[in-house]
KOLTI-703552 format. One record per residue: residue in one letter; y, x, z of N, C-alpha, C in turn. Coordinates in pm, whole numbers, plus 50000, padded with zeros to 5 digits. Layout:
N
AYXZYXZYXZ;...
This chain:
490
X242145750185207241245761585224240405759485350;X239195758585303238315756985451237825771485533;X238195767385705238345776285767236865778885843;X236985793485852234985794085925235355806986078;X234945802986144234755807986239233605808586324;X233565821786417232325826086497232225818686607;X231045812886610231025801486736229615811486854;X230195814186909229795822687020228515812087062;X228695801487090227495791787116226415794987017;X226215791886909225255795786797224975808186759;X225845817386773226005831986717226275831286574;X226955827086554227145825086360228085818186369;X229045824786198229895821286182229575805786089;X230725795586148229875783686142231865774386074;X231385763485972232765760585917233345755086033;X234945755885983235555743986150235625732386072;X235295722286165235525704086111236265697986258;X237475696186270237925691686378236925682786432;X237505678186530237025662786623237635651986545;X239065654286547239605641586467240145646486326;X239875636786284240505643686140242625646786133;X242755660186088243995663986100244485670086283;X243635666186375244545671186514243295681286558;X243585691286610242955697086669243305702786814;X242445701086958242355706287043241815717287082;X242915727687155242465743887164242695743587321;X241485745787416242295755287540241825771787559;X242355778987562242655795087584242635800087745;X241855802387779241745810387963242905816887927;X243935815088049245005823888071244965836688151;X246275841888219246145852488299245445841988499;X245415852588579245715853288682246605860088753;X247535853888788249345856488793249635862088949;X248665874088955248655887789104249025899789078;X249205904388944249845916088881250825917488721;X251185925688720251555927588586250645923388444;X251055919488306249825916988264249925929988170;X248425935288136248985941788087247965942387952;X247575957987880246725954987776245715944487742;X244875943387828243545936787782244175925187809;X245495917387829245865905087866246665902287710;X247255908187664247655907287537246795904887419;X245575912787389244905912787359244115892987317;X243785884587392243295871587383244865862687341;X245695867787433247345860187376247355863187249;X247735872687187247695879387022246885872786915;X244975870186991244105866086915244085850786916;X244365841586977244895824686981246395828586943;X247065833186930248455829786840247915826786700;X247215837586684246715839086551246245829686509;X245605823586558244665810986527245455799286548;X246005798286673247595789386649248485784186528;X248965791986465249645799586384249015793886243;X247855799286249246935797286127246035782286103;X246155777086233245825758086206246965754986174;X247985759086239248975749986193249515752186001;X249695763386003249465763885849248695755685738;X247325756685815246775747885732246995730985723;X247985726085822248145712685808247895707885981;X247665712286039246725706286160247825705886259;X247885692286321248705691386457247705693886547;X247895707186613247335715286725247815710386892;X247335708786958247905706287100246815717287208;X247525729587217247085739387255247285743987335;X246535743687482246635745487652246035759987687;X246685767387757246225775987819246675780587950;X246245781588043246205779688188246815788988245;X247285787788341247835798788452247125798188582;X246055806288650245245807588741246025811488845;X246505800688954247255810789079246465804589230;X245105800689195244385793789307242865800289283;X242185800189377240605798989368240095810889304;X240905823089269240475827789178239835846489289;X239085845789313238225857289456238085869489358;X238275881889466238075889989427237045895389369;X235905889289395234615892989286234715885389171;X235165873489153234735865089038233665852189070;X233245856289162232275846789251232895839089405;X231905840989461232135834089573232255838389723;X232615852889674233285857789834234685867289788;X234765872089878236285880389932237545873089944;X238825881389851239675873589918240875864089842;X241045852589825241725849689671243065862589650;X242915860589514244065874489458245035873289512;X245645861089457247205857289493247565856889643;X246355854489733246785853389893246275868089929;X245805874489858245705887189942247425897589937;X247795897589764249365903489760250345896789841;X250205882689861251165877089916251175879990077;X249935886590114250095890490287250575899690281;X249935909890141250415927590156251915923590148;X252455918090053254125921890040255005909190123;X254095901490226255105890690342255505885190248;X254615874690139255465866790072254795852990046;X255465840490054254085829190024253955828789873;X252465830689875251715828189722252295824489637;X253025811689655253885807789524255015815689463;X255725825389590256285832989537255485844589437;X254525851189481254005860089408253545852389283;X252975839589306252195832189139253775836389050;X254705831289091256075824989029256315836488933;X256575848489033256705863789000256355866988872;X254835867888864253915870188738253885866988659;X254185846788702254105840788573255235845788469;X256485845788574258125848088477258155862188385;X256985875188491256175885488418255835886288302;X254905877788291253595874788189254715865488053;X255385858088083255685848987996257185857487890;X257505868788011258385877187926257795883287845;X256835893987893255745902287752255125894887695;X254425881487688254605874787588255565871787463;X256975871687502258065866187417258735873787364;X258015890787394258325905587364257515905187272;X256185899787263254985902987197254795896187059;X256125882887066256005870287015255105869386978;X253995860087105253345852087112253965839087141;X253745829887059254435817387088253635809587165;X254445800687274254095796287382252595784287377;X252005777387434251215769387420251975758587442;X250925743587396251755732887419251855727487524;X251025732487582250925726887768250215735687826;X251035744187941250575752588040250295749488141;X249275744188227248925738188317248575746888454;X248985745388567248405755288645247715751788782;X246335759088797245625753688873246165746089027;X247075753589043247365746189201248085732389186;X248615733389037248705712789028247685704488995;X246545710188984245855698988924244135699189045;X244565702789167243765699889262243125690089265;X243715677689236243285661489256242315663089102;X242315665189024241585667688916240355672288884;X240405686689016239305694888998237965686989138;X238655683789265238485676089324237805664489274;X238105657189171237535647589140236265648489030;X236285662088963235385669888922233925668888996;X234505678389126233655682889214232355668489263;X233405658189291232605643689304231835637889200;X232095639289094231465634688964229835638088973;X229755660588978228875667088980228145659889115;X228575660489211227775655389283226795642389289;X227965631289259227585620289221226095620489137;X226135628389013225235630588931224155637388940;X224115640389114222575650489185222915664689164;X224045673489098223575684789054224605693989087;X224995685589235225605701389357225445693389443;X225725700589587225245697889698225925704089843;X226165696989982227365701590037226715708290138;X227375722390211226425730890266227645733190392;X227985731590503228805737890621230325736890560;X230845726190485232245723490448232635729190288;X231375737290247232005741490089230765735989988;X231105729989866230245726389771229675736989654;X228165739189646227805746289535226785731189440;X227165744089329226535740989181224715742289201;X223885735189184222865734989195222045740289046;X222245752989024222005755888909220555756888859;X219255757588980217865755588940217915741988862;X218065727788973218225716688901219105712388763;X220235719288741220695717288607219795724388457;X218835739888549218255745188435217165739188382;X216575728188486215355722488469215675710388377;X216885705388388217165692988288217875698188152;X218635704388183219365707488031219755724288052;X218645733788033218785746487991220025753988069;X220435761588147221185768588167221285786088114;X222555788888042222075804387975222555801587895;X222835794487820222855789887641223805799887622;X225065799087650226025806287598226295824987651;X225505829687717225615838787758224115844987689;X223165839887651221835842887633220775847187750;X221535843287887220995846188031219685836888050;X218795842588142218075832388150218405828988316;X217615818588365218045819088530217765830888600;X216345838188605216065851088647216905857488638;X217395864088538218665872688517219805868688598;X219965854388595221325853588686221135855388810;X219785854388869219675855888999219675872289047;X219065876188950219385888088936220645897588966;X221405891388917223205892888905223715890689032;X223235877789075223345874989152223105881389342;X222265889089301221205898089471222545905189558;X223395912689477224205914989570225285907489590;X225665895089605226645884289645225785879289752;X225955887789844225725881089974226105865690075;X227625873490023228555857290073228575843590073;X228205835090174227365824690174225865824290122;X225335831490152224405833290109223165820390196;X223385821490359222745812090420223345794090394;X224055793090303224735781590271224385778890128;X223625790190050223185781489937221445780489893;X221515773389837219965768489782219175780289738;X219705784589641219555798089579220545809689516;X220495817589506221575827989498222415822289383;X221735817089285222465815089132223345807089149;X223385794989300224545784589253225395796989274;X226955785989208228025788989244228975777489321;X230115786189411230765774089488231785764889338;X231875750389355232775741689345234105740389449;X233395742789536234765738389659234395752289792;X235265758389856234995767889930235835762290041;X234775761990171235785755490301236665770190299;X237445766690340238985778890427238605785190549;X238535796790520238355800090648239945803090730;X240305802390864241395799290946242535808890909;X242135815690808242935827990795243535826990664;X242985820990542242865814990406244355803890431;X245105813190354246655807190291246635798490238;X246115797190120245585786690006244895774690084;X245515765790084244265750590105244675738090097;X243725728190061243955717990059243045704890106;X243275693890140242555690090198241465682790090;X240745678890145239345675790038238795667290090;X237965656990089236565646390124235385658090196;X235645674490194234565676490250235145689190377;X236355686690355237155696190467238675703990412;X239655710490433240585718690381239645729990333;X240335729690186239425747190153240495742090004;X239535752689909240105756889806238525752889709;X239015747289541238175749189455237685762089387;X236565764189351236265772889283236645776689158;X236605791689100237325795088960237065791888885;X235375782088863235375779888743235655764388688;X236355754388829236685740588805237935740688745;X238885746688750240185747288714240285744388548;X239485753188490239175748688332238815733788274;X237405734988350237155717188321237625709888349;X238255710088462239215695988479240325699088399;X241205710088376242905711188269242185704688103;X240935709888138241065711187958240655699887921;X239665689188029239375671188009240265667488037;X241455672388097242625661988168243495662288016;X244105674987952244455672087844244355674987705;X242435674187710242355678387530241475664287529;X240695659887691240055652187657238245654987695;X237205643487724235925645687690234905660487659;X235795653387511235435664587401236455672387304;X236595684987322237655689087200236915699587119;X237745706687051237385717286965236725732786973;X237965740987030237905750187046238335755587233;X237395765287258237535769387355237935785087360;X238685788487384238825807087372238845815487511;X238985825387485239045835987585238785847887572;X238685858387677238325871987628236145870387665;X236355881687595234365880387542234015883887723;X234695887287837233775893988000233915883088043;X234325866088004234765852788031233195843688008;X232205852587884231275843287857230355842587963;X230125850588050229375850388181230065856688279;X230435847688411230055834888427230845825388368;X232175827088360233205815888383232905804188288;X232825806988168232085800188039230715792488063;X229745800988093228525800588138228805780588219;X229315783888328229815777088463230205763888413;X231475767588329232095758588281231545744488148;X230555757188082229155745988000228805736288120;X228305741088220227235739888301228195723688387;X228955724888436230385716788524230475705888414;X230545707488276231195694888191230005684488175;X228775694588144227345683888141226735677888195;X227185683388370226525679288527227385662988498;X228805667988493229505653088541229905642488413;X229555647888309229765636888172228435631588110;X227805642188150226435643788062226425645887918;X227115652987869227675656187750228425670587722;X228075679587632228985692387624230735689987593;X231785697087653233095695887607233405703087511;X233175711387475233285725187340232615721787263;X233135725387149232535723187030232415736786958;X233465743186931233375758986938233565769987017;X233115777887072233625787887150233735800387094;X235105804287142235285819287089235535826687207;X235765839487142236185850787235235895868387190;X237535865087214237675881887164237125893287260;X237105904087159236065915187279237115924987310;X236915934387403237715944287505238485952487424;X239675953287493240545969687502239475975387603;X239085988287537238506002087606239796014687634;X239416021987754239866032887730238796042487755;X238636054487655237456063087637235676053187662;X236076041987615234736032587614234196023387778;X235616023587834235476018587940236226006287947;X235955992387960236795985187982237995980988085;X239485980487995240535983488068240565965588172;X241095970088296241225957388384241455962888492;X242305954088580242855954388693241975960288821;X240765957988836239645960188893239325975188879;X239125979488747239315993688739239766003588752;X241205996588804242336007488787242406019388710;X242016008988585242526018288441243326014888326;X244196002088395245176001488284246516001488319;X247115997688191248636001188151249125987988114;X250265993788186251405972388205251515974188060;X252085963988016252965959887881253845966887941;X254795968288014256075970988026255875983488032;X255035991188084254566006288063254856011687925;X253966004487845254346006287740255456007987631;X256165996687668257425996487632258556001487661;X258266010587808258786020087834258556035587824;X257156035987777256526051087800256446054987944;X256526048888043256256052588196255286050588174;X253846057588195252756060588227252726073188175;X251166077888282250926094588247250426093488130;X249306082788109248796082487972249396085387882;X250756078387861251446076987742252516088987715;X252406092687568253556104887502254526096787503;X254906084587501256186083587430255886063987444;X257136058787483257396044987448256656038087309;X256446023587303256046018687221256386002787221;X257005998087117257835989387089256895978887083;X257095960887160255985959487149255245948686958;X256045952686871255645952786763254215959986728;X254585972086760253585985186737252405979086844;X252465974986984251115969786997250695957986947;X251325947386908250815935886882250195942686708;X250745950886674249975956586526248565962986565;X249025969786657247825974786704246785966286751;X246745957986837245885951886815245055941086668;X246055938486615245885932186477244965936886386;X244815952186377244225960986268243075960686298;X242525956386423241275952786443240545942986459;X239575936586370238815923886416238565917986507;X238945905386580239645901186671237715901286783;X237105905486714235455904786783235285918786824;X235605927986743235255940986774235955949186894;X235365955986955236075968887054237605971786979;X238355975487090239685987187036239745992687142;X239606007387081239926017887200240526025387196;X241866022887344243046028287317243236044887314;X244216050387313244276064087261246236065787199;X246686077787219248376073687168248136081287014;X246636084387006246566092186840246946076686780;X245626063786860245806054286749246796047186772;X247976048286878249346033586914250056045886812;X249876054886785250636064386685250066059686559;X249166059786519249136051486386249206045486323;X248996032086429249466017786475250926013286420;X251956026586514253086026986455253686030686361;X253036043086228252956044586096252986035686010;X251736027886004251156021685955252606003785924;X252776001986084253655990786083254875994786042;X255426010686012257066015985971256636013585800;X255386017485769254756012785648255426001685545;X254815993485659254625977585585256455973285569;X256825975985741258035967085712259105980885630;X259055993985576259745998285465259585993485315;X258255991885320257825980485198258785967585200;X258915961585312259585949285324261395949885278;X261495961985327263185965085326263285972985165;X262695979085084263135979884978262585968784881;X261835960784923261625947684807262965940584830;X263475940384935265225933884941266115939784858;X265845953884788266855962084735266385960684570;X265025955884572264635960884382265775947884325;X265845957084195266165948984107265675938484000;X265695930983959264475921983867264785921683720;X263785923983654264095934883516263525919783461;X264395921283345263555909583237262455905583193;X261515913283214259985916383164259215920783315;X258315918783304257345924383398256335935183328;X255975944783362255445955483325253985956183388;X253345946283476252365946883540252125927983599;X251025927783642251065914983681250105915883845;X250975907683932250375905584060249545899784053;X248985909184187247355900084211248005890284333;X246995880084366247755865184437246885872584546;X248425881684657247705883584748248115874484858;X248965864184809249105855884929247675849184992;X247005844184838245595835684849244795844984930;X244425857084893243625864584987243715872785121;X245165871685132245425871285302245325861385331;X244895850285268245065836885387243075832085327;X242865836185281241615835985242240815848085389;X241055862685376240645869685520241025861385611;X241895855485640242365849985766241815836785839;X240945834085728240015823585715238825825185742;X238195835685698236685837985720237165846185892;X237645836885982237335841486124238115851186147;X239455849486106240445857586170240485869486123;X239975877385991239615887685958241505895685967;X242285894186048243235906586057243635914885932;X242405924485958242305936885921242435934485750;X241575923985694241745926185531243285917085513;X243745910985572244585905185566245755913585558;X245585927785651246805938285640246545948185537;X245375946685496245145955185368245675954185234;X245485937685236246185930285132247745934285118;X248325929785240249975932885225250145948285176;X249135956385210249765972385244249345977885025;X248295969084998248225965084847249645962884748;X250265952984824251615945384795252145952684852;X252525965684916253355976284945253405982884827;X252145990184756252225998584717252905995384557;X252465984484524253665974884427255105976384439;X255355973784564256565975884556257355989384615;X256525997584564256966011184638257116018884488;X256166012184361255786017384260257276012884168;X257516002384223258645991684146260246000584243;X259816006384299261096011884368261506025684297;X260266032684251260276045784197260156045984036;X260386028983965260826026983882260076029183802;X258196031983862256916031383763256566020783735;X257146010483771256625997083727257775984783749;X257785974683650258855967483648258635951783690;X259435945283803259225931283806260185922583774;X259985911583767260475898283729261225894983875;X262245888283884263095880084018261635872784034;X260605865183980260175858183980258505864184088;X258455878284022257325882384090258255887684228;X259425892684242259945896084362260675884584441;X260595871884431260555862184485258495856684579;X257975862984474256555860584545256215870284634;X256745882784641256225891184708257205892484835;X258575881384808259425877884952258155865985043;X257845854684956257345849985024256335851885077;X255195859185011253935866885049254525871185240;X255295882085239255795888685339256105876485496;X256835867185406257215855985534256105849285544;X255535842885441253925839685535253145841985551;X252775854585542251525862085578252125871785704;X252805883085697253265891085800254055882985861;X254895878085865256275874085981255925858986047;X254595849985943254835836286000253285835386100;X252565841986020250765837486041250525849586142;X250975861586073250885875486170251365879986313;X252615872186268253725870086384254025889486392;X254755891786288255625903986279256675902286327;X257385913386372258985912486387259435920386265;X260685917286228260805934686127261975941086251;X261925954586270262555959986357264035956286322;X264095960186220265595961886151266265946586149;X266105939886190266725926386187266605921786323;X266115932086415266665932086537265635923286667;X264015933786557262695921886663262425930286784;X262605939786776262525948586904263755952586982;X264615943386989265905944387015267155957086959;X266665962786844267185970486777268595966686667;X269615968486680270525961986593270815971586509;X270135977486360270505983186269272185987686226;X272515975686216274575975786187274845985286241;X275015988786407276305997886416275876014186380;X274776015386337274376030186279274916025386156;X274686019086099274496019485936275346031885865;X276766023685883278006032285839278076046785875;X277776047885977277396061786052276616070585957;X275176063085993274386075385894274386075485727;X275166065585685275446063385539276366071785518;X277596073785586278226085385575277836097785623;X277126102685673276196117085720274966120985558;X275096106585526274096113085419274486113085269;X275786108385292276966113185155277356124885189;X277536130785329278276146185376276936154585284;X275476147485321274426157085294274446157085165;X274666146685047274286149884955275506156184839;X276676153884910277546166484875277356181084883;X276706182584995276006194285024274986201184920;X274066192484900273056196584840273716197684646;X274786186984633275716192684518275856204484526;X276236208984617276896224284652275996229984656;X274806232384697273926238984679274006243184821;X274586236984898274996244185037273566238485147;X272136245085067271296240085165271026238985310;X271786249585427271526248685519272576236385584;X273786233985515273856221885562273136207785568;X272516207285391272166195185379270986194085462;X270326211185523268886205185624269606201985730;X270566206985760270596206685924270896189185943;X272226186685848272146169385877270696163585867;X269766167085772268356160585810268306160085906;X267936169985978267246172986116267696170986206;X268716169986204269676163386336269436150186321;X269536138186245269256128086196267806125386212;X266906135986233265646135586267265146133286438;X266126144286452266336143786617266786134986687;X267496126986615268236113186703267396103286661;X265986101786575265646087686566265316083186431;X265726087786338266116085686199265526096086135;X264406087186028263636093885904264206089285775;X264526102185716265556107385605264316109285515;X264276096485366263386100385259264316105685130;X264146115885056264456116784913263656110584840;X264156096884732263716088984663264236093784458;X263716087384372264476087084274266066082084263;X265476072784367266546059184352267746064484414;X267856078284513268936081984573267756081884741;X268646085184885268306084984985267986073385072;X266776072985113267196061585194266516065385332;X266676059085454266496065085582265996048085632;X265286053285774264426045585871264686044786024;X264706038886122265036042786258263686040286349;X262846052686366261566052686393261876043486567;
């Protein structure tokens, strides 16, 4: 099945044709490891699993890098204030590596909460100094940066005059200079406002440093990429990802860094998913408007009514096209979570049907067309439509309006494992993905709902509600079926 995706470079969705035939190279912008990670950091993890997940399906040995930023990385995004990681590490008396260490062990837990499966090589900027360093010399070498009082900038007039600068952002230079008017910092040290630094001397106070050919300092945020992702995808690779506030500058930068010193583009596709909003504002650390993962998963925040398992966000993010806005709200992590008690109750009574000799209806092949959406560019959303299709099948086959074959309920097991649990990366709660162990209730409420339906023999209704509702109150949704009772642990 040939796969098509949105190549942010072109603006169109454009087929994928590896580099080499059968292997494909992916690198993914990671976190910056100075806080908790939280929504909008899940969000790009979630959307490269997916795609992870889904090359490899199709056959493809993937070798898929995504970075851990614990160097170079300034509080504007540019080229002044104060690096992240050395500013927490003064507030809380700790050296940097302790705080990087912190985050990372952070970040890599709500990941493995989130199951997102890991990359194949995590590389992190403060090892690969000699790399970016040798970067920095290349560009130079090649006329197109230049050394100003101990720190190196990007000479971005001269790169626009030879090979276009903007491409991927649709910027022109004006505009960036534009962008540029209030970044004062170094300002008497560069050519024109638009470069950006490669190498930043240290000033005496600056934690972070290393020594360099043009003094101790630190590289800039946007070398760390080009050198991890030529050091191990190579030249040239495939795919480049990230979140969509990445395409200018860091992206931008990073076009700009591979062509100065190869003379040649490294990407071949670029993606990038677009924002978690809250009330249409984008959530980020900078804003101080978001919510940890672990917030979440605890319900500690004011925002939040109530805990949320992190199944229910990784669904939540899912239901939406991995390009479009999602804006959070606990109406929609509440629907989010409907929607996913949905699918995987669908999942738990297709374990229970029985398989009748005859089939009374015939499936549609929704395996082909979840993996068909999942193809035209990550389409998610029709992909969960499909399954919730193949719910209602087997919800129809439960209430004994329609009859299947072992043969069609063997397809609609596997449908489930490779579409939701393998490509989707579902947990089912009940088998214990949210650390929930079903067993020691079982017996419990299996016997509470033989007390109830003795009851309701009896006609003795205020018992048989009250066990509902108590059973309601602790956690547990109580359905009357044809088939007899069956219950849920919300």
């Amino acid at each position: 099945m040939n796969l098509f995706v949105y190549n942010t470079l072109s603006r169109q969705k454009e087929l994928f044709k590896p580099l080499h035939e059968g292997r494909v190279g992916m690198y993914v912008c990671g976190p910056t490891v100075y806080g908790d990670p939280h929504l909008g950091h899940a969000r790009p993890a979630i959307t490269f699993d997916i795609l992870f997940r889904l090359l490899q399906h199709l056959g493809y040995k993937v070798r898929y890098v995504r970075n851990i930023t614990d160097v170079g990385h300034l509080e504007h995004d540019a080229d002044q204030g104060e690096d992240k990681i050395a500013k927490k590490a003064r507030l809380e008396q700790l050296e940097p590596m302790e705080v990087a260490q912190h985050y990372t062990n952070r970040y890599h837990d709500a990941m493995a909460a989130l199951n997102v499966l890991p990359p194949s090589i995590e590389p992190h900027a403060s090892g690969h100094i000699i790399e970016q360093e040798e970067l920095v010399k290349q560009i130079l070498d090649h006329g197109y940066a230049y050394e100003s009082n101990g720190s190196v900038y990007f000479d971005v007039e001269k790169y626009d005059r030879d090979h276009g600068y903007g491409r991927l952002s649709g910027r022109s230079l004006e505009n960036t200079r534009d962008a540029s008017r209030d970044n004062l910092d170094g300002v008497g040290e560069k050519r024109n406002q638009a470069d950006f630094a490669l190498w930043k001397l240290a000033q005496p106070e600056h934690i972070m440093r290393w020594p360099s050919p043009w003094g101790d300092g630190f590289p800039g945020w946007h070398c760390e990429c080009t050198a991890m992702g030529r050091k191990y995808l190579g030249d040239e690779f495939d795919i480049h990802g990230g979140g969509m506030d990445l395409v200018f500058p860091h992206h931008e930068c990073e076009i700009a860094q591979a062509v100065a010193s190869q003379g040649k583009p490294m990407v071949r596709y670029w993606m990038h998913n677009n924002m978690i909003t809250i009330g249409g504002q984008k959530m980020g650390k900078s804003l101080g408007n978001f919510i940890t993962l672990e917030q979440f998963f605890t319900g500690d925040h004011p925002m939040l009514d109530k805990a949320y398992g992190p199944m229910v966000i990784r669904f939540f993010i899912l239901q939406a096209h991995y390009r479009g806005t999602v804006d959070f709200s606990n109406d929609a992590l509440q629907a989010a979570e409907k929607a996913l008690d949905r699918l995987l109750d669908g999942w738990h009574r297709l374990q229970e049907l029985k398989p009748a000799p005859a089939a009374t209806i015939a499936l549609d092949d929704y395996e082909n067309k979840c993996l068909e959406a999942l193809c035209d560019d990550l389409n998610s959303p029709v992909a969960i439509a499909h399954l919730f299709d193949a719910c209602r099948v087997i919800n129809q086959a439960n209430d004994g309006a329609v009859a299947l074959t072992a043969e069609q309920i063997d397809t609609l097991k596997h449908l489930f494992n490779t579409i939701a649990f393998t490509l989707l990366g579902v947990r089912d709660n009940a088998a214990g993905g949210e650390g929930v162990n079903l067993e020691p209730y079982r017996k419990a409420v299996d016997l509470l709902l033989e007390l109830r339906a003795k009851a309701k023999a009896d006609r003795d209704w205020a018992t048989s509600d009250r066990i509902r509702d108590e059973l309601a109150a602790a956690g547990f949704d109580v359905k009357d079926t044809k088939n007899g009772t069956e219950w849920t642990l919300r």
